[in-house]
C-alpha atoms as a printed R data frame, in Angstrom:
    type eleno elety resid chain resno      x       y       z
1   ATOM     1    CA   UNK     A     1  0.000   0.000   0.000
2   ATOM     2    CA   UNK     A     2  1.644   3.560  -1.283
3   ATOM     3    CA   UNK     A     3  0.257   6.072   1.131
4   ATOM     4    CA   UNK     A     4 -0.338   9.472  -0.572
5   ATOM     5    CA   UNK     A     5  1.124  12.525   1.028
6   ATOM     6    CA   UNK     A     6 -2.370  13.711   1.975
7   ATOM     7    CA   UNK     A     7 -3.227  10.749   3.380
8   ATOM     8    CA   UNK     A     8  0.222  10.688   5.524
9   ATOM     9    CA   UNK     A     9 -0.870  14.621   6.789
10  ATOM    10    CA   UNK     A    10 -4.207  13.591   7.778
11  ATOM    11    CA   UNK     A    11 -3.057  10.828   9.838
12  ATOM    12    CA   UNK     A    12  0.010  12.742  11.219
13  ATOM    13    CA   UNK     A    13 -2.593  14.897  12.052
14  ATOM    14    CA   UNK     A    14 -5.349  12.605  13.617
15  ATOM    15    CA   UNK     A    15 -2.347  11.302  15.776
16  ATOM    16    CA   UNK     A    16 -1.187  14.590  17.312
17  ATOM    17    CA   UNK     A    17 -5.351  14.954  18.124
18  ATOM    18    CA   UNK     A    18 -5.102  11.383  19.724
19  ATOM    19    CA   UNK     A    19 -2.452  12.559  21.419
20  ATOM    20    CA   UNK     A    20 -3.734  15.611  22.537
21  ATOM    21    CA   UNK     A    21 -7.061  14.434  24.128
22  ATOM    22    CA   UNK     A    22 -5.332  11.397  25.806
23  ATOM    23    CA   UNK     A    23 -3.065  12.831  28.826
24  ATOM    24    CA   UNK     A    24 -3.124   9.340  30.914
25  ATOM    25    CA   UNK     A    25  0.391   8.193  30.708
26  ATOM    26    CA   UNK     A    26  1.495  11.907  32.261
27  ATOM    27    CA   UNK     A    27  4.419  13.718  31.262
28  ATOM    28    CA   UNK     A    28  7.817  12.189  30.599
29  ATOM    29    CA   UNK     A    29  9.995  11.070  33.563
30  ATOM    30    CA   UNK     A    30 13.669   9.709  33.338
31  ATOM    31    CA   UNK     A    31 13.679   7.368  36.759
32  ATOM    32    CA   UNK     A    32 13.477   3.573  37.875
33  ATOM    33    CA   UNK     A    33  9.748   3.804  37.498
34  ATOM    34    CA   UNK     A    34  9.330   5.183  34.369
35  ATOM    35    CA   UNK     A    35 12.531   5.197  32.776
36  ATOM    36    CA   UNK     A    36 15.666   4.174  33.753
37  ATOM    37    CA   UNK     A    37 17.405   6.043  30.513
38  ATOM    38    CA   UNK     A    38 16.266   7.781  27.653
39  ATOM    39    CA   UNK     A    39 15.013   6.296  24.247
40  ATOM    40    CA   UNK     A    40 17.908   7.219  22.905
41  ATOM    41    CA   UNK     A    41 19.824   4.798  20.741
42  ATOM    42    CA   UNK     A    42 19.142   1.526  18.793
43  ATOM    43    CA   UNK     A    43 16.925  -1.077  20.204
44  ATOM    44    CA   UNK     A    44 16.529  -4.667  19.361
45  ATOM    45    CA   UNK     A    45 13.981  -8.171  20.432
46  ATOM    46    CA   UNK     A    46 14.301 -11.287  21.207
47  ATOM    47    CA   UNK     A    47 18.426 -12.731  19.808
48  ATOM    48    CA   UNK     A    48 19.180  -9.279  18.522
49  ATOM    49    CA   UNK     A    49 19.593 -10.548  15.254
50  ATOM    50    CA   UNK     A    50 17.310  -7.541  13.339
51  ATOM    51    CA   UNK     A    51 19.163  -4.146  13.765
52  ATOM    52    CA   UNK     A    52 18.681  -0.918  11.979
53  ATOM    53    CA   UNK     A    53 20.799   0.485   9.421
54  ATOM    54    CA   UNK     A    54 22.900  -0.036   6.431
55  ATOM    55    CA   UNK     A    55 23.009  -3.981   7.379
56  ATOM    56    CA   UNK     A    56 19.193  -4.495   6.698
57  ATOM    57    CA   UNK     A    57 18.312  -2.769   4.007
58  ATOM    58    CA   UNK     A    58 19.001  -0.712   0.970
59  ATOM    59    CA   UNK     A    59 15.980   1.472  -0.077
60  ATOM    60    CA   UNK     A    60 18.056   2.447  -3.547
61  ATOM    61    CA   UNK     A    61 17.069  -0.695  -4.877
62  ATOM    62    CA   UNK     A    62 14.236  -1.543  -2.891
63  ATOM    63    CA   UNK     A    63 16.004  -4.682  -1.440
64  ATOM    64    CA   UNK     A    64 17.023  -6.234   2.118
65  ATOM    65    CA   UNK     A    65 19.619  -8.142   3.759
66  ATOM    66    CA   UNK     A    66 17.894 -11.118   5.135
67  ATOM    67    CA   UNK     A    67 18.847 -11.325   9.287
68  ATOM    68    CA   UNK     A    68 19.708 -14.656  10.318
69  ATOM    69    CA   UNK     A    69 16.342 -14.874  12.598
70  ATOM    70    CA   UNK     A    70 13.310 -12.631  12.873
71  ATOM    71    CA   UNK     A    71 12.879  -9.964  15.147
72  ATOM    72    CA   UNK     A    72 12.586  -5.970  15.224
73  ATOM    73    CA   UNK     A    73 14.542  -3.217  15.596
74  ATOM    74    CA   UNK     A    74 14.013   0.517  16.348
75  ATOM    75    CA   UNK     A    75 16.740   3.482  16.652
76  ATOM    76    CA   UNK     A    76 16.200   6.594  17.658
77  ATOM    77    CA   UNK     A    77 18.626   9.506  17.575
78  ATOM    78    CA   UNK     A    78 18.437  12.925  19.780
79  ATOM    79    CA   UNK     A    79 17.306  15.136  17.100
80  ATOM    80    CA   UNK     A    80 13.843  13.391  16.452
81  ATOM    81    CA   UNK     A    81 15.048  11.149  13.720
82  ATOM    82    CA   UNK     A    82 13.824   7.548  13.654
83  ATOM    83    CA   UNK     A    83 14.098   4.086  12.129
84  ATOM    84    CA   UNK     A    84 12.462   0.809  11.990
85  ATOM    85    CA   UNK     A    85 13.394  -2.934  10.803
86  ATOM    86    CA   UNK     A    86 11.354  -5.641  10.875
87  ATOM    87    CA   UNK     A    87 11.399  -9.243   9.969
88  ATOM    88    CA   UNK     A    88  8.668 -11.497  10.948
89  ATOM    89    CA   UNK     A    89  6.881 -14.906  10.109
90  ATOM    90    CA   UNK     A    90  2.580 -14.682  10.481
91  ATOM    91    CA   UNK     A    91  0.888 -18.331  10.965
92  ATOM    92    CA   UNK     A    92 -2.378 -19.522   9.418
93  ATOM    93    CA   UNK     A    93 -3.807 -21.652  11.822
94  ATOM    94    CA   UNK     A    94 -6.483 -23.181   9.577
95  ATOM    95    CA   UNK     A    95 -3.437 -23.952   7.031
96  ATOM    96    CA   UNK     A    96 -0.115 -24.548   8.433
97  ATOM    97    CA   UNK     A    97  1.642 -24.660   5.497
98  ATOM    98    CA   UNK     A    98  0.265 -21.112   4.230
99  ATOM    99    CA   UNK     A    99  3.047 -19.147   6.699
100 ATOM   100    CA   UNK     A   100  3.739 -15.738   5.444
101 ATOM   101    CA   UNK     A   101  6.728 -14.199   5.706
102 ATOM   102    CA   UNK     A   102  6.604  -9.934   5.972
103 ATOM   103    CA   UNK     A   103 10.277  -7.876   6.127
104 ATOM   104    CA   UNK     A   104  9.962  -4.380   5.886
105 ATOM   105    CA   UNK     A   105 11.871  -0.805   6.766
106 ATOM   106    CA   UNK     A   106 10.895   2.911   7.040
107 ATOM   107    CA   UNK     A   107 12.453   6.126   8.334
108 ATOM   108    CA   UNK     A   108 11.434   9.362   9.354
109 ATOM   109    CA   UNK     A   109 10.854  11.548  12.375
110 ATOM   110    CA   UNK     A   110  9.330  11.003  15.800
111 ATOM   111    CA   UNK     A   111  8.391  13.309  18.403
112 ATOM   112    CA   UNK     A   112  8.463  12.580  22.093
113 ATOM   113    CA   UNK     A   113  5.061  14.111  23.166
114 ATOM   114    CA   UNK     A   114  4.438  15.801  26.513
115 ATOM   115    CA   UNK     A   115  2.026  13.319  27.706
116 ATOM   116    CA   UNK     A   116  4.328  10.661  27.193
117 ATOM   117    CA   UNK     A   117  2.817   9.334  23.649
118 ATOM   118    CA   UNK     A   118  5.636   8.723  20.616
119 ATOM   119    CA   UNK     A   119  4.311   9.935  16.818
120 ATOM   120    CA   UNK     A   120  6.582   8.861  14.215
121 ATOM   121    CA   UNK     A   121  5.876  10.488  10.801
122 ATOM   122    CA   UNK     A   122  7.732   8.591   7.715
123 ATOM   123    CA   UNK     A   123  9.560  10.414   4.877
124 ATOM   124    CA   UNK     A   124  7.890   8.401   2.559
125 ATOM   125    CA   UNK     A   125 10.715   6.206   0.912
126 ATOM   126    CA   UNK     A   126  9.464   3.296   3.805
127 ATOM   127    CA   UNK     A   127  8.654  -0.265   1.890
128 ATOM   128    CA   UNK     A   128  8.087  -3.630   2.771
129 ATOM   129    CA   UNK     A   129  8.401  -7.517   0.913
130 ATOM   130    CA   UNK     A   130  5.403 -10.219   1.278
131 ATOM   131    CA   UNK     A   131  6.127 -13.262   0.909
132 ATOM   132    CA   UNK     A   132  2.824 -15.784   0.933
133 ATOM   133    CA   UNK     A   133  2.559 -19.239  -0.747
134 ATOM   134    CA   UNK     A   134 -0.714 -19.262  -0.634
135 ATOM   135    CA   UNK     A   135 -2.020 -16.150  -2.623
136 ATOM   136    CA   UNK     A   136 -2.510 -15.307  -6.127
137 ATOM   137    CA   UNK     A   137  0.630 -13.549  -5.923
138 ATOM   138    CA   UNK     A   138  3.379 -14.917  -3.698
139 ATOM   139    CA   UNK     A   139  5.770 -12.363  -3.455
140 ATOM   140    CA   UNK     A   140  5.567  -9.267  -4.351
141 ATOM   141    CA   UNK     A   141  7.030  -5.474  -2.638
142 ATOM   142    CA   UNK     A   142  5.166  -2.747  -1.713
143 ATOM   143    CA   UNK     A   143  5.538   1.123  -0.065
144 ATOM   144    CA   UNK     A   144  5.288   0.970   3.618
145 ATOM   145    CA   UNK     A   145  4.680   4.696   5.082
146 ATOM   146    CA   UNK     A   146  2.437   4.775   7.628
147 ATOM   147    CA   UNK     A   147  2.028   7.210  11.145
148 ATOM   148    CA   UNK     A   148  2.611   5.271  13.846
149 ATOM   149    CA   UNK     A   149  1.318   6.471  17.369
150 ATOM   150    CA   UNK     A   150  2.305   4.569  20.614
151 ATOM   151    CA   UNK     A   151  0.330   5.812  23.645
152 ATOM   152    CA   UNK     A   152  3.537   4.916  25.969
153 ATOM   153    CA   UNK     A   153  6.836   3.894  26.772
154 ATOM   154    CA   UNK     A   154  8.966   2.537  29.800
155 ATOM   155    CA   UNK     A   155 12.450   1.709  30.005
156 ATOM   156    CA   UNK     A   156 13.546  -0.570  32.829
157 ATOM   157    CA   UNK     A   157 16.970  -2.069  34.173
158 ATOM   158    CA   UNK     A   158 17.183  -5.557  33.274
159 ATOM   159    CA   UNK     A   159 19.538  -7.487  35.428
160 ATOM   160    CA   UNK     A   160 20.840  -9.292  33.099
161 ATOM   161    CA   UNK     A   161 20.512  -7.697  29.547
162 ATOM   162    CA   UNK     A   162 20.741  -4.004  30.126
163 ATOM   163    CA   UNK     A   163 18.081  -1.372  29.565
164 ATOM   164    CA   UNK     A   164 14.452  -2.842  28.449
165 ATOM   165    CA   UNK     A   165 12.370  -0.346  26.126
166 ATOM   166    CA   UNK     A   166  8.676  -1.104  26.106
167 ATOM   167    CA   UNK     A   167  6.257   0.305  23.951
168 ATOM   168    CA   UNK     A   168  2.627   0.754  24.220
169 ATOM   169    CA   UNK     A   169  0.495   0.927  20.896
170 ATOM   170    CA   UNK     A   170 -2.357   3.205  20.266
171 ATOM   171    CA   UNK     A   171 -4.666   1.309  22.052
172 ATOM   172    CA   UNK     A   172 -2.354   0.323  25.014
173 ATOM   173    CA   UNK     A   173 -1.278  -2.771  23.659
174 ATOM   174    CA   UNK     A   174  1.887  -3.684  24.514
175 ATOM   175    CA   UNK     A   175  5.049  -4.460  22.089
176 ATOM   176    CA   UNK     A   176  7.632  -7.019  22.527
177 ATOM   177    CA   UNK     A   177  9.739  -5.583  24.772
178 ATOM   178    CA   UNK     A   178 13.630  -4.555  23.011
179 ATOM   179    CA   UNK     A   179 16.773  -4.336  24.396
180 ATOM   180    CA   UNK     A   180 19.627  -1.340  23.902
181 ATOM   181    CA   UNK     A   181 22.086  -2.829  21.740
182 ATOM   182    CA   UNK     A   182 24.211   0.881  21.916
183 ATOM   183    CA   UNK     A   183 23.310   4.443  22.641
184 ATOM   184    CA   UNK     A   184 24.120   5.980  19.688
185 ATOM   185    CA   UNK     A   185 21.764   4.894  16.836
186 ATOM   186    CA   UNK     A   186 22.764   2.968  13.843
187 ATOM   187    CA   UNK     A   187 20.605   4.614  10.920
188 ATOM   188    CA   UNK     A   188 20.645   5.301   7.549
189 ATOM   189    CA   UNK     A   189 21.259   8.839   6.228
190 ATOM   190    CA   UNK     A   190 18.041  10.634   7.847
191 ATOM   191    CA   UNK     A   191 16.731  11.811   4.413
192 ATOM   192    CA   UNK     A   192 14.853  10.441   1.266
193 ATOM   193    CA   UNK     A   193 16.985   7.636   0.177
194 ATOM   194    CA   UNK     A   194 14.709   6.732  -3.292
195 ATOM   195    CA   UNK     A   195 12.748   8.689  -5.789
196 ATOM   196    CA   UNK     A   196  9.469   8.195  -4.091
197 ATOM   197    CA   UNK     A   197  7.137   9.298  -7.138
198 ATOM   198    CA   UNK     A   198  4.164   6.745  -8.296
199 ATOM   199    CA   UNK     A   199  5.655   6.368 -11.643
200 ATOM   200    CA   UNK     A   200  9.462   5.381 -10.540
201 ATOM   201    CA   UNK     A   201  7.647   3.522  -7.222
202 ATOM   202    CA   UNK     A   202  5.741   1.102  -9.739
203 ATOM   203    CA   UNK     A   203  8.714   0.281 -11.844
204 ATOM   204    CA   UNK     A   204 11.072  -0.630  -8.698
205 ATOM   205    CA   UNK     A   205  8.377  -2.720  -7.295
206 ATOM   206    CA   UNK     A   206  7.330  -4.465 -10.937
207 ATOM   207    CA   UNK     A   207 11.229  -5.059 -11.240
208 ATOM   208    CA   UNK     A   208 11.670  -6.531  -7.507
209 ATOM   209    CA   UNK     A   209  8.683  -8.452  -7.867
210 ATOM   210    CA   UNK     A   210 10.343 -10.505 -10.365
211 ATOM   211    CA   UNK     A   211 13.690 -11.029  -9.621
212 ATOM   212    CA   UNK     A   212 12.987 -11.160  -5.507
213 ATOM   213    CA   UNK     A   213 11.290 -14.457  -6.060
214 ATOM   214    CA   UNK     A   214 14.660 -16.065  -6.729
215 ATOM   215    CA   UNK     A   215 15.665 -14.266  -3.223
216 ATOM   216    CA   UNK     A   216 12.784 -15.774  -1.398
217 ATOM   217    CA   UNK     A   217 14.477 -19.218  -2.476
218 ATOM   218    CA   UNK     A   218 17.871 -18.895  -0.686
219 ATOM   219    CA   UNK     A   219 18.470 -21.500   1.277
220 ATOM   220    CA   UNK     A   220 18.576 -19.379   4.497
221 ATOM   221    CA   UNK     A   221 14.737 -18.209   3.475
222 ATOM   222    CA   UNK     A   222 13.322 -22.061   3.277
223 ATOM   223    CA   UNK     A   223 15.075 -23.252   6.336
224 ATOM   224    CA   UNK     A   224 13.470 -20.501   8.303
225 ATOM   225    CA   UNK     A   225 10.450 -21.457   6.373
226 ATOM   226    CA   UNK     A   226 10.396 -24.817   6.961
227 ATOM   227    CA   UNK     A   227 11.274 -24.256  10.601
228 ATOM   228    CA   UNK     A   228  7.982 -22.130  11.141
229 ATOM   229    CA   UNK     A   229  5.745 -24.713   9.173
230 ATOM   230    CA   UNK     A   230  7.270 -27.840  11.336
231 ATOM   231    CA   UNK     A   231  6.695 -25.714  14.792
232 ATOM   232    CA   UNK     A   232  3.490 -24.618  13.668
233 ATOM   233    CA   UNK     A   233  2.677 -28.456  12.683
234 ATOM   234    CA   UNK     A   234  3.945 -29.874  15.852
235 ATOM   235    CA   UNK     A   235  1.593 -27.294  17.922
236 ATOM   236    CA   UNK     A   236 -1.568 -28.460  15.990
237 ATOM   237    CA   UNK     A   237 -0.750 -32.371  16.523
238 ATOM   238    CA   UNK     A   238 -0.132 -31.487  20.353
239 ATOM   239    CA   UNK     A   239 -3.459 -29.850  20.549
240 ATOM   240    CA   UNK     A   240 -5.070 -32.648  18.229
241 ATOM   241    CA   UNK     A   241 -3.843 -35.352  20.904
């Protein structure tokens, strides 16, 4: 989905009002019960395999470099720019087999609101690869620019792994929590990194389209595959018995 630039406004906009009528989480606090650091930095889940930055992807081209297990990863520097990396596998539990794969990046700037709420506004170059067996078409690439608004955040002290960011979607739903991986954020240049226009957007994705299904094939991508079909299978005999 290629989100116009009015579209992008109106929902930058509609988040700021969200954010302005909801005041609960209170104004930002740096301590042990709110946070134990600031957000400062890049963040990372789960084996810390998905990181920001020139490792991931390269929006030239439209094109990514496949982490060796999923995850997500945000960074965020300290003058309100922002990235996001994310690699992730989505069951089907009426058809095992039919696991689609989603990795996607986007850039732009966030702003740290005064009740505590995070908007992050893309610059438009964002995109995103689907990969599903099942449809019509398998694999294809498409823009990813969309206004995110989190309601919250907390940073704690883990004992063991360092500095936990949560964060709290629009509704108060929580994230998987990520971990600091450094404090100064690994990015991309914090500008437009593509031609962006409808024209030049449709022949990038037409031409990844076909030559990313040979990607999808790499014998990294159907291990992982066949790793999330045989855990999903073994879940649905367990329940079955």
């Amino acid at each position: 989905m290629i989100i116009t630039p009015l579209l992008a406004v109106l929902l930058a906009a509609l988040a700021r009002t969200v954010s302005a009528q909801d005041d609960t989480q209170g104004p930002i606090q740096y301590n042990t019960a709110h946070n134990a650091t600031n957000i400062y930095g890049t963040w990372s889940t789960g084996s810390k395999k998905v990181l920001t930055g020139p490792g991931f992807a390269n929006p030239a081209n439209m094109s990514f470099i496949y982490p060796q297990n999923t995850g997500v990863s945000y960074s965020f520097s300290d003058d309100g720019f922002y990235e996001i990396s994310r690699y992730r596998f989505n069951g089907n539990g009426s058809e095992p087999t039919c696991i689609t794969g989603v990795i996607g990046w986007v850039h732009g700037k966030y702003t740290l609101n005064a009740n505590g709420s995070i908007t992050m506004v893309p610059f438009g170059d964002g995109y995103q690869q689907i990969q599903d067996p099942c449809a019509a078409q398998s694999n294809f690439i498409e823009g990813y620019n969309f206004t995110e608004y989190y309601k919250g955040w907390r940073i704690f002290q883990d004992p063991t792994q360092g500095f936990k960011l949560h964060l709290f979607e629009w509704d108060g739903k929580p994230v998987a929590p990520m971990f600091q991986i450094s404090t100064t954020p690994t990015m991309l240049p914090t500008r437009l990194l593509r031609n962006v226009t409808p024209a030049d957007d449709a022949s990038n994705i037409s031409r990844r389209s076909e030559s990313s299904a040979k990607d999808m094939l790499s014998p990294h991508w159907v291990t992982a595959v066949l790793g999330a079909v045989a855990m999903t299978l073994a879940a649905t005999t367990s329940m079955v018995l």
